[in-house]
MDAnalysis code that builds the backbone (N, CA, C; Angstrom):
import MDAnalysis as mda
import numpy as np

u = mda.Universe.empty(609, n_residues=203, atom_resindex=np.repeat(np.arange(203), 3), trajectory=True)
u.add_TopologyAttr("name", ["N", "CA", "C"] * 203)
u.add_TopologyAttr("resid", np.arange(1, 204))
u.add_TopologyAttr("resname", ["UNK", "UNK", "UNK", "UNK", "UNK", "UNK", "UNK", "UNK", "UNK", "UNK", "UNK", "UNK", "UNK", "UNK", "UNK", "UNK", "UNK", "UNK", "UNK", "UNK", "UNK", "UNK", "UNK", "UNK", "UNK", "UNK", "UNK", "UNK", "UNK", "UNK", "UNK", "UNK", "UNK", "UNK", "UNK", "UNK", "UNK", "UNK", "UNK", "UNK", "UNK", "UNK", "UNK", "UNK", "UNK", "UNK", "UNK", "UNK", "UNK", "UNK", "UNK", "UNK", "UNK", "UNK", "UNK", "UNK", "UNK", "UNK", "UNK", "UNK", "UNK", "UNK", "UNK", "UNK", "UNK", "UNK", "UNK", "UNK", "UNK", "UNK", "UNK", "UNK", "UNK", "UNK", "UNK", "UNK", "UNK", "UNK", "UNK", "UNK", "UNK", "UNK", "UNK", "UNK", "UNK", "UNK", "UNK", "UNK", "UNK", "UNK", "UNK", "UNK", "UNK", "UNK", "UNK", "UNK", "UNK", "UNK", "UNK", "UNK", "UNK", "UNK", "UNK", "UNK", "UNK", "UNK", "UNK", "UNK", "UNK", "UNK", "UNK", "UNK", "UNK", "UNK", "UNK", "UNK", "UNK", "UNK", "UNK", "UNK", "UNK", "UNK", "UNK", "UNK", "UNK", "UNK", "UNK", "UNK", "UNK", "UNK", "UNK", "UNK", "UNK", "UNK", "UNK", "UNK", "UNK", "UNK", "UNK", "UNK", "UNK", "UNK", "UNK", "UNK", "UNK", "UNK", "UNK", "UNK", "UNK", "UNK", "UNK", "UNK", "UNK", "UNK", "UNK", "UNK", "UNK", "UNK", "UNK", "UNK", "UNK", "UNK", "UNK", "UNK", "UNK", "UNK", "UNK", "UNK", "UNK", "UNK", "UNK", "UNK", "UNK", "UNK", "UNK", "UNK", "UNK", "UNK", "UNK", "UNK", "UNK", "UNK", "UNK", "UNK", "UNK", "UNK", "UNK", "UNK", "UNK", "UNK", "UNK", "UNK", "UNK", "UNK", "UNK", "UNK", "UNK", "UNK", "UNK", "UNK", "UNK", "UNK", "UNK"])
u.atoms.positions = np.array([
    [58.341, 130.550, 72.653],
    [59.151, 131.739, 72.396],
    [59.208, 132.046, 70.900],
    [58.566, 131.254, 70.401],
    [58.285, 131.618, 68.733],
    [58.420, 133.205, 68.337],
    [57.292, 134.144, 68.778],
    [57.817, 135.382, 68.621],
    [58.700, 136.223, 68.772],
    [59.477, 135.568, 69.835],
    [60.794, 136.520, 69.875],
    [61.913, 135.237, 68.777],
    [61.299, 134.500, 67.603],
    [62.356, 133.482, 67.260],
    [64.144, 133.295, 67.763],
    [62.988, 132.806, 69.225],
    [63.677, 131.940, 69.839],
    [63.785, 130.004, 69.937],
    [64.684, 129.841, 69.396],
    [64.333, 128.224, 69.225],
    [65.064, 127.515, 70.350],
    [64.444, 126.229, 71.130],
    [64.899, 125.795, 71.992],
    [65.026, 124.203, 71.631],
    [66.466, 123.348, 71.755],
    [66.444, 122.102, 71.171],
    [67.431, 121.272, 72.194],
    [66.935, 120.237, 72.798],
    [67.976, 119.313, 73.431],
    [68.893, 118.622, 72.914],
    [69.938, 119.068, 73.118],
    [70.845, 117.924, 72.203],
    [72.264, 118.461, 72.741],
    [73.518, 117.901, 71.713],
    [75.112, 117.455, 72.314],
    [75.386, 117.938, 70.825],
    [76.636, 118.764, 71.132],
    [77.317, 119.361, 70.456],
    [78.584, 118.870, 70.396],
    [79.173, 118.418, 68.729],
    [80.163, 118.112, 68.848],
    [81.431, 118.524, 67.974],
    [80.976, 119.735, 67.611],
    [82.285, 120.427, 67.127],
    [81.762, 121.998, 66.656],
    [82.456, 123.142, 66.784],
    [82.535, 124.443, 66.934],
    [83.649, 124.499, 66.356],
    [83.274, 125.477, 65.089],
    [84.250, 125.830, 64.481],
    [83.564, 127.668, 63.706],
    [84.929, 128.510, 63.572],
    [84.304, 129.577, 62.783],
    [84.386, 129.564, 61.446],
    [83.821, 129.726, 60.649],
    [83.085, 130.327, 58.990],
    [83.308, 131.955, 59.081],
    [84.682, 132.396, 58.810],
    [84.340, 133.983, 58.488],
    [83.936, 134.471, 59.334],
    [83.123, 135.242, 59.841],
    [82.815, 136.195, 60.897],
    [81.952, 135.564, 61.675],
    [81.052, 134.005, 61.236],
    [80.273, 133.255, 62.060],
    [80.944, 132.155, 62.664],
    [80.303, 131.643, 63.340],
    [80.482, 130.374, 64.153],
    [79.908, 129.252, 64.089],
    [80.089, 127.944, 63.431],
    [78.922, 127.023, 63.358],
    [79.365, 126.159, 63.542],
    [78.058, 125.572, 64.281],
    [78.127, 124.502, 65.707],
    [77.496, 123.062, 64.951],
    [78.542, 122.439, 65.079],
    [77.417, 120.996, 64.524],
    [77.329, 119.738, 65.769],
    [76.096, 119.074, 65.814],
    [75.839, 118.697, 67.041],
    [74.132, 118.067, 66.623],
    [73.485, 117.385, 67.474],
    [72.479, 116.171, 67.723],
    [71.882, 116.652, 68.137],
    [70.047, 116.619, 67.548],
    [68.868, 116.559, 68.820],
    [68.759, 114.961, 69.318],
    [69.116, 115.212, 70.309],
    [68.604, 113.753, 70.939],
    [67.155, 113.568, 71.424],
    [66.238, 114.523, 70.642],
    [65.168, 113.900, 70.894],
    [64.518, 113.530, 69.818],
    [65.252, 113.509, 68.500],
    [65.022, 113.089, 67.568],
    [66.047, 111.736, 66.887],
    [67.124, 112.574, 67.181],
    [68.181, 111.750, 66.690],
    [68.527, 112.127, 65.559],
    [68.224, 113.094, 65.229],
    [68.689, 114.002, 63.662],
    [70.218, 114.933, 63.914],
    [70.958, 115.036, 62.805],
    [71.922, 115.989, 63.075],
    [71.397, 117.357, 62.877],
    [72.234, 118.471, 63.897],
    [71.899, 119.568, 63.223],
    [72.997, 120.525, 62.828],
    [73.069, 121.401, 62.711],
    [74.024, 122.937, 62.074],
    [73.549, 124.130, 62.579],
    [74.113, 124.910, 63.430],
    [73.579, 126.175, 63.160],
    [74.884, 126.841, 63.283],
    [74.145, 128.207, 62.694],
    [75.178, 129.550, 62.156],
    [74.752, 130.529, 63.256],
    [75.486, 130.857, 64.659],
    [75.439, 131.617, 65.177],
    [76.318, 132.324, 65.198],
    [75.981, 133.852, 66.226],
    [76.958, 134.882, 66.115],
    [77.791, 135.126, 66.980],
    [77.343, 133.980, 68.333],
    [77.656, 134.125, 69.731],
    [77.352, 132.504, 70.161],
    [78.575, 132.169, 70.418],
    [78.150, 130.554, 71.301],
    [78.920, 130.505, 73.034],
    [77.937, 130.280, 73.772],
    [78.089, 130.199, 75.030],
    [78.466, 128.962, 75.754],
    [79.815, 128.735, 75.370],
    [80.330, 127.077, 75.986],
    [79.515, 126.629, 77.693],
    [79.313, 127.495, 78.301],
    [79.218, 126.641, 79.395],
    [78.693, 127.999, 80.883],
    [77.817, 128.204, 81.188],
    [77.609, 129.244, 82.028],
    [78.266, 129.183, 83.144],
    [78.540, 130.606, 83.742],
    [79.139, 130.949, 84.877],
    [78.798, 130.229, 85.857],
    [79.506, 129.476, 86.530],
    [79.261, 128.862, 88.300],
    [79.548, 129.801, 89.084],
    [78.935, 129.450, 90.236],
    [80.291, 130.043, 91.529],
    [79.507, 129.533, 92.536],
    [79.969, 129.442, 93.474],
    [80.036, 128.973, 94.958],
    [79.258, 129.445, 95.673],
    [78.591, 128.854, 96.769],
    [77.207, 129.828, 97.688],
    [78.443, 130.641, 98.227],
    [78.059, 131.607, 98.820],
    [78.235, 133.081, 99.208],
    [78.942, 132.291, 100.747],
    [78.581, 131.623, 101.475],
    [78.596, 131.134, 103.014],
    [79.573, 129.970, 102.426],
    [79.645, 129.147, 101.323],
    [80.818, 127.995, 101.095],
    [82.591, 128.208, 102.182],
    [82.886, 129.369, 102.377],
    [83.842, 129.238, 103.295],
    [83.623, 129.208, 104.983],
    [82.657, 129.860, 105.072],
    [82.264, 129.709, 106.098],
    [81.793, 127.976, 107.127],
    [81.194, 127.474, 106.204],
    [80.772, 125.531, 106.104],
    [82.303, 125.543, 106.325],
    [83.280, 125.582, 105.034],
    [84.455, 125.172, 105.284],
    [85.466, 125.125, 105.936],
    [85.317, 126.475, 107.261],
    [85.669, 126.624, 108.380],
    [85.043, 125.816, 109.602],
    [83.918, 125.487, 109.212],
    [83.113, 125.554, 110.884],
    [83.334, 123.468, 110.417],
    [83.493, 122.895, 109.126],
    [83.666, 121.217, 109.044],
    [85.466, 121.229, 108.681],
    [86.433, 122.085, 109.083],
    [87.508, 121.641, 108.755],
    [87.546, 121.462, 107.404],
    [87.162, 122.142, 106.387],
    [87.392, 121.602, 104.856],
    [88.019, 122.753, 104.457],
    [89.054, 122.800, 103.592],
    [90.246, 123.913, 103.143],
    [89.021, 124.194, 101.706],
    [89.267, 125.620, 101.485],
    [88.340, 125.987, 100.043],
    [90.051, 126.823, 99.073],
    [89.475, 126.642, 97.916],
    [91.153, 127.659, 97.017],
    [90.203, 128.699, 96.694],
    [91.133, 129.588, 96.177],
    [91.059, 130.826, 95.969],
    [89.341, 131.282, 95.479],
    [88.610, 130.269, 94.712],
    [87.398, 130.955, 94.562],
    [86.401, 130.567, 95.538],
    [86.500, 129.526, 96.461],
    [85.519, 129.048, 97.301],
    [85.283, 127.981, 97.569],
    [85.485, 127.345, 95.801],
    [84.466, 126.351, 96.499],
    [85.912, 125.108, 97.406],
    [85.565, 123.519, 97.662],
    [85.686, 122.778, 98.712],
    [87.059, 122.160, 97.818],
    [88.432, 122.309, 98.122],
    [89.239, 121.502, 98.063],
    [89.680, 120.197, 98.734],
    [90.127, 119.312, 97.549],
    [89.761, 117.628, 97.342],
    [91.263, 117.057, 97.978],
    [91.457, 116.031, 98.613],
    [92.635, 115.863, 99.197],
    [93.680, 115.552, 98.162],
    [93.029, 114.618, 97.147],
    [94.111, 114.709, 95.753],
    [93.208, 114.750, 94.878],
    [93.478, 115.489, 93.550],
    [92.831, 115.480, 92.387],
    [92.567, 114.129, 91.824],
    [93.363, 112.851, 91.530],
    [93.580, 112.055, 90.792],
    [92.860, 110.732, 92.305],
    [94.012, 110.654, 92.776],
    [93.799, 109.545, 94.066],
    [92.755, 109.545, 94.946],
    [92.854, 111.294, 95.414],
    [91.265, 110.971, 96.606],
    [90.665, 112.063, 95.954],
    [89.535, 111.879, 94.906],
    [89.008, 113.142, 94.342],
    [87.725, 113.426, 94.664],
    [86.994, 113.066, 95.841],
    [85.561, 112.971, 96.645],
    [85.974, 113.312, 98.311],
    [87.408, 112.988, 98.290],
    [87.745, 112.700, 99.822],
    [88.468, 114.258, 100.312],
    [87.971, 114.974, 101.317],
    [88.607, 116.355, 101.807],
    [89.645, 115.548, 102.702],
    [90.566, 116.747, 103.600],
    [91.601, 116.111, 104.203],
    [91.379, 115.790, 105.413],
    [90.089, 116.514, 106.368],
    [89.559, 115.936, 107.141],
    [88.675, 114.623, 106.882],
    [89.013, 113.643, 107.876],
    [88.220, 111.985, 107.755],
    [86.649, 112.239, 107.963],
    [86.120, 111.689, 107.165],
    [84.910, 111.465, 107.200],
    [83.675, 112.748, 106.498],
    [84.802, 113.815, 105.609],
    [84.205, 114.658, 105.023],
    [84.152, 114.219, 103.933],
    [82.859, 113.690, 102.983],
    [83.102, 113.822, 101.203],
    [82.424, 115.006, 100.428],
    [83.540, 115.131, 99.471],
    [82.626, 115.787, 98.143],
    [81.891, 115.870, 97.148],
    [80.676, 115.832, 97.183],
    [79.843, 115.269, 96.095],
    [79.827, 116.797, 95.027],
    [78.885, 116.022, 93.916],
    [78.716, 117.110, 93.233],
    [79.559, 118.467, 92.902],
    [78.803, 119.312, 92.428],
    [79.895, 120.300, 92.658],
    [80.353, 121.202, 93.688],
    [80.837, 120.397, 94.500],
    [81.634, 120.665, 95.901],
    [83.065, 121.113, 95.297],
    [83.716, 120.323, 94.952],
    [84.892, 120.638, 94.160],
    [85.178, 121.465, 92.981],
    [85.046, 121.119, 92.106],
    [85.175, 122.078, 90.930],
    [83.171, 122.267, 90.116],
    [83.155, 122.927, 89.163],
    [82.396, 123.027, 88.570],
    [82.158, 121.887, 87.393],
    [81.145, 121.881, 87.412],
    [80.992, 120.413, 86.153],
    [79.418, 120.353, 85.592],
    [79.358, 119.790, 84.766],
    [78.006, 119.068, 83.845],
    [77.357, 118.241, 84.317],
    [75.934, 118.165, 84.036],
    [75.406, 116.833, 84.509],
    [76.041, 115.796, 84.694],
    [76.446, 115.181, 83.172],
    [77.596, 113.448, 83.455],
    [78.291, 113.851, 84.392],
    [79.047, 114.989, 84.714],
    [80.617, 114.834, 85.669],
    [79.881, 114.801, 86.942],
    [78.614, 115.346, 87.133],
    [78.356, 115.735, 88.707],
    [77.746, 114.155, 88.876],
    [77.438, 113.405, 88.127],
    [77.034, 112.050, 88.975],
    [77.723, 111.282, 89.394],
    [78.751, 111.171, 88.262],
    [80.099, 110.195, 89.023],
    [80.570, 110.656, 90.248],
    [80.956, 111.677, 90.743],
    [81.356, 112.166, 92.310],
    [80.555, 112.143, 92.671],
    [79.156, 112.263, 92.400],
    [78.055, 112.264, 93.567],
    [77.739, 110.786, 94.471],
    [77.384, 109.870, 93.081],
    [77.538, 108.444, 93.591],
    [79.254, 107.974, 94.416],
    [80.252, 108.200, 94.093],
    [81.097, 108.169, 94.715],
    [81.690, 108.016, 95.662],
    [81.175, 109.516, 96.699],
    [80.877, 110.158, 96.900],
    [79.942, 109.461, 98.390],
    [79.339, 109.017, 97.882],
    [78.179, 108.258, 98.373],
    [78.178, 107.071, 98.953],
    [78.771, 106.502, 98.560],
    [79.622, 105.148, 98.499],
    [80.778, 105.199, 99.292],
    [81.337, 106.157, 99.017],
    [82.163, 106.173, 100.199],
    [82.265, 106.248, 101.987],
    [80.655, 107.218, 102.096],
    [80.596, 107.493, 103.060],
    [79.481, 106.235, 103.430],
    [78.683, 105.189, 102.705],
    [77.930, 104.107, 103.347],
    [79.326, 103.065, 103.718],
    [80.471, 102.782, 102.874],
    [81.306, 102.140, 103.483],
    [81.996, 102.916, 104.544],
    [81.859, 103.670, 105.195],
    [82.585, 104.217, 106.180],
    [81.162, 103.880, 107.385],
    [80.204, 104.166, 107.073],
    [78.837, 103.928, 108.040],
    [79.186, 101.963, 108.132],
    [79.286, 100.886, 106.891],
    [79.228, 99.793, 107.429],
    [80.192, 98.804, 108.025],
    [81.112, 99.472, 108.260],
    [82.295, 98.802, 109.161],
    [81.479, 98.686, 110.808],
    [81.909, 97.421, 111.214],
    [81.230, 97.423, 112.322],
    [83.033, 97.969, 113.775],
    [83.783, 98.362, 112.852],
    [85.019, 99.088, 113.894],
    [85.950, 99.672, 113.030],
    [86.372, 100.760, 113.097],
    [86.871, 101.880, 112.620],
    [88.805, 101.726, 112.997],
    [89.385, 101.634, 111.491],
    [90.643, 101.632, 111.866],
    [91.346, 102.358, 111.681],
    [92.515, 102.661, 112.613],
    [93.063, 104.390, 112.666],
    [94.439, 104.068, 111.707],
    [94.953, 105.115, 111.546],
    [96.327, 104.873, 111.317],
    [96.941, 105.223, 112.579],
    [98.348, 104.899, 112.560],
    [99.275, 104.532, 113.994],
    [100.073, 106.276, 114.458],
    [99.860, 106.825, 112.897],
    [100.627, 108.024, 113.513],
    [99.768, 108.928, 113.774],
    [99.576, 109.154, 115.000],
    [98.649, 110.178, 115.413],
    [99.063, 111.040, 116.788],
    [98.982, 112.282, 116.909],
    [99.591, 112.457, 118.030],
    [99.042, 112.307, 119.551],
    [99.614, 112.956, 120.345],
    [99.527, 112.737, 121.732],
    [100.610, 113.619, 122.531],
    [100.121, 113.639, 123.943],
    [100.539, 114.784, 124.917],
    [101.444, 113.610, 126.065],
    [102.637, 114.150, 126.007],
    [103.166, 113.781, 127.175],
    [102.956, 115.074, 128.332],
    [102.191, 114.848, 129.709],
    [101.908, 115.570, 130.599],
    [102.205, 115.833, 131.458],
    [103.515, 115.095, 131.506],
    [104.518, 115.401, 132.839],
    [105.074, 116.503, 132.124],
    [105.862, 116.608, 130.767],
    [106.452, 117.975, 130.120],
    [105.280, 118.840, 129.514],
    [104.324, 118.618, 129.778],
    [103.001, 119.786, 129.150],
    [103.296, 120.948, 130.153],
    [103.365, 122.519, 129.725],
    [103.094, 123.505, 130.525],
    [102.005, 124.235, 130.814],
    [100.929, 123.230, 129.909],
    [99.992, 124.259, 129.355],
    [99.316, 125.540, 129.142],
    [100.482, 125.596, 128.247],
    [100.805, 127.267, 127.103],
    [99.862, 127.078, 126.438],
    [98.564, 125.914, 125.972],
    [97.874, 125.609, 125.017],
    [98.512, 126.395, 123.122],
    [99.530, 126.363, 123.039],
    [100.061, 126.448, 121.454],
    [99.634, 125.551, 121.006],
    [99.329, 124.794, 121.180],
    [98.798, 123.550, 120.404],
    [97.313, 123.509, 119.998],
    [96.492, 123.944, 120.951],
    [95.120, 124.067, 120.648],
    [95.190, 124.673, 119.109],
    [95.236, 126.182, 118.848],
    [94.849, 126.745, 117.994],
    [96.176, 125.723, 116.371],
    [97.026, 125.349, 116.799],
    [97.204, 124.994, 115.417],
    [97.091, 123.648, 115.262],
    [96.412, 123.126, 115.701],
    [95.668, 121.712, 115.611],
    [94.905, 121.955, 114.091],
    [94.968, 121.747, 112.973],
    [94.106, 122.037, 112.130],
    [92.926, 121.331, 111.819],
    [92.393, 120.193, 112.841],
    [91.090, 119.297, 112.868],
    [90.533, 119.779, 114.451],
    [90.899, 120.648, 114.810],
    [90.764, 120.986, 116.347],
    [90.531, 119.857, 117.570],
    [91.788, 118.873, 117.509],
    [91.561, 117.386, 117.642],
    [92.320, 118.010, 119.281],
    [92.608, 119.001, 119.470],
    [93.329, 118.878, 120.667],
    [92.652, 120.112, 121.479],
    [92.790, 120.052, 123.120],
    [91.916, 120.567, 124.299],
    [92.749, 120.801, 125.051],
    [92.297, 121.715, 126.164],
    [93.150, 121.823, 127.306],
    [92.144, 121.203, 128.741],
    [92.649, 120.369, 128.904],
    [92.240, 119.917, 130.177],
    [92.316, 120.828, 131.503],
    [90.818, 121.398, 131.759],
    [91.497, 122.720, 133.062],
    [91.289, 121.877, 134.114],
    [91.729, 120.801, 134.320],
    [91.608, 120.024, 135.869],
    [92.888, 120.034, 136.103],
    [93.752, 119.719, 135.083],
    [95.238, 119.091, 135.129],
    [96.024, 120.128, 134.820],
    [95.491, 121.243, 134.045],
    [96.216, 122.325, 133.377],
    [97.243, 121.738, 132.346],
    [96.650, 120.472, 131.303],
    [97.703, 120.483, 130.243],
    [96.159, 120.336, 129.094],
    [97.301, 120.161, 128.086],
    [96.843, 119.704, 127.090],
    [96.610, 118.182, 126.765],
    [95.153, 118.288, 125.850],
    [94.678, 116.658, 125.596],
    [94.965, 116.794, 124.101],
    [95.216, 115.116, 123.634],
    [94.420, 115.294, 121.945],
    [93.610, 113.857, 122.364],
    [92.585, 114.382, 121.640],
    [91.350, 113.197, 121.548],
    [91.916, 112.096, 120.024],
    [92.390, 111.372, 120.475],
    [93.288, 110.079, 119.517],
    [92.391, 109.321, 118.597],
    [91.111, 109.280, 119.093],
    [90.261, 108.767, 118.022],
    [89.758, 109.384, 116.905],
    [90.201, 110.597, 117.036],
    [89.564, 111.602, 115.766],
    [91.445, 112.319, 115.474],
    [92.015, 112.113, 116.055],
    [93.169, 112.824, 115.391],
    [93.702, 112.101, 113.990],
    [94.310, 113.635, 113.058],
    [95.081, 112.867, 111.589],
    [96.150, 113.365, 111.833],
    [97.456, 112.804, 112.447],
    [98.639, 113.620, 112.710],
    [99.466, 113.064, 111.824],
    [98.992, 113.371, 110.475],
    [100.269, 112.951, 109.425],
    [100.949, 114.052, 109.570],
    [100.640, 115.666, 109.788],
    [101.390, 116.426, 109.260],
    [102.028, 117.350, 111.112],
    [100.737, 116.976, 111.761],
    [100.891, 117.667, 113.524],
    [101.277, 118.911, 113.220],
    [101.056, 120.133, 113.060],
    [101.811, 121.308, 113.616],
    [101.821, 121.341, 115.108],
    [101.006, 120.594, 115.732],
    [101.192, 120.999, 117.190],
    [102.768, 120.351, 117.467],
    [102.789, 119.581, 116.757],
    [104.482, 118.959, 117.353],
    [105.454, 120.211, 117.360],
    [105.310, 121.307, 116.285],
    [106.224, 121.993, 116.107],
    [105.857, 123.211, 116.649],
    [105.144, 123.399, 117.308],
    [105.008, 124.929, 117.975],
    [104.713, 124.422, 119.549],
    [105.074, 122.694, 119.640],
    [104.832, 123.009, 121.608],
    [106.595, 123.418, 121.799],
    [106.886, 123.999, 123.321],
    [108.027, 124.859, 123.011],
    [108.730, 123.428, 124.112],
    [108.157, 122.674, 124.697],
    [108.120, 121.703, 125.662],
    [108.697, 120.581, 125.050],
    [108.287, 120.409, 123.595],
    [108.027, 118.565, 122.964],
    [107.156, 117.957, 123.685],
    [106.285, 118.407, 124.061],
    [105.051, 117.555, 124.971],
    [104.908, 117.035, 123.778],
    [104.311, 117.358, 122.889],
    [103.244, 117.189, 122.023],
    [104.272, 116.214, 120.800],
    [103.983, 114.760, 120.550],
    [104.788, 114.255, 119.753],
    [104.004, 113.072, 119.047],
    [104.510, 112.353, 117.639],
    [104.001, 111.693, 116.905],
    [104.031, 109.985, 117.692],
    [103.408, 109.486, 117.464],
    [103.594, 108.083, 117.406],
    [103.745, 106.992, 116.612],
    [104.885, 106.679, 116.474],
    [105.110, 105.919, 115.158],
    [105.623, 106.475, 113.538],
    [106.253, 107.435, 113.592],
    [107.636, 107.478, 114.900],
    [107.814, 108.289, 115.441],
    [107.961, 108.466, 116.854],
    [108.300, 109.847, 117.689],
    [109.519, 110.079, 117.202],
    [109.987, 111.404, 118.398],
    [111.377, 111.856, 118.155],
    [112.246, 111.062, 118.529],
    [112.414, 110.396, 119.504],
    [113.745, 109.911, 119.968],
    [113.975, 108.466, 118.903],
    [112.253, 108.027, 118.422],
    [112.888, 107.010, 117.301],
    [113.376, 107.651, 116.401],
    [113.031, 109.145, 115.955],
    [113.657, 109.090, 114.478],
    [115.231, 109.652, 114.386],
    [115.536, 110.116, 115.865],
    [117.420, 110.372, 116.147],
    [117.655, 109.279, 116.507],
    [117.262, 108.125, 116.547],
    [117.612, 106.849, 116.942],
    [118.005, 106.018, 115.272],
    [117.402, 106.164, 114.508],
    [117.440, 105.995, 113.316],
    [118.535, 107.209, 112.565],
    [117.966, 108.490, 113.057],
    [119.809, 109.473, 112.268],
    [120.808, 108.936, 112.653],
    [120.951, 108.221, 114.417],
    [122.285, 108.093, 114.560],
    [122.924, 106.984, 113.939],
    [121.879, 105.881, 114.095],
    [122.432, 104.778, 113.153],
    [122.563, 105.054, 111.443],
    [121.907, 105.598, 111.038],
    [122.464, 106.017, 109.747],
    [124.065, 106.936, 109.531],
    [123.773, 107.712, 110.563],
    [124.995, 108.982, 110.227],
    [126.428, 108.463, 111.164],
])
């Protein structure tokens, strides 16, 4: 690109500051190992990302929540920052936020790692609170189907109630508990009658 003096140099920049109406960048070729300086008029921290066009769509059809621009929200920033809130979904790369080479490897390997230790368990352990259908009080109104938010729950048309499939359910949070109009639909560990069993002894 010589004729259009255009110069092209690999290297890490480590401080930006302005001079008067310029801007100058001081920073390393690392393929030399020399420092350099330049006096530009325009410095471009970091180019525009954004999200494939279909990213919400994936995130509907695998249970993964996206924020406001698209891309794949992380179950915690700090604690689970690879892990979505559905089990057995990770985020590699820039699934989550936007990032640089260095940042995209650490979540990628991660990332990675997470999901071969989830492949080498030779038995899979649940947590205890998960829900379930009592079917003598099921009417099946199916309210529960649609706000299942892992779509962990069915309607059985033999029996005319509702199922939840217990091996894939995460009922930390259940909305189905709160929109069956029955209480079919309740936690385990602790259901309802333990946890007014516990108000009454407290109150």
């Amino acid at each position: 690109m010589t004729e259009h003096d255009v110069l092209y140099l690999r290297g890490k920049a480590s401080k930006v500051f302005q001079e008067g109406e310029r801007v100058t960048v001081w920073g390393v070729d690392t393929l030399t190992g020399l420092p350099v300086e330049v006096e530009a008029d325009l410095v471009v921290l970091a180019t525009a990302t954004v999200p494939r066009a279909d990213s919400r769509e994936l995130g509907r059809r695998l249970r993964v929540s996206t924020d406001e621009h698209g891309f794949f929200s992380e179950a915690h920033p700090k604690l689970r920052p690879v892990e979505s809130l559905t089990a057995g979904i990770f985020l590699a790369r820039r699934g989550p936020v936007p990032q640089g080479h260095p940042g995209d490897r650490g979540p990628g390997q991660w990332g990675g790692g997470q999901a071969l230790r989830l492949f080498s368990q030779s038995q899979m352990v649940q947590e205890p609170t998960i829900a379930y259908v009592d079917t003598e009080l099921c009417s099946g109104c199916g309210l529960c189907i649609p706000a299942c938010p892992t779509r962990r729950a069915r309607c059985d048309e033999w029996r005319n109630v509702a199922v939840v499939n217990t091996a894939l359910c995460q009922g930390a949070v259940a909305p189905c508990t709160m929109v069956c109009p029955n209480k079919a639909c309740q936690l385990r560990q602790p259901d309802a009658r333990q946890v007014l069993t516990m108000m009454e002894a407290y109150l």
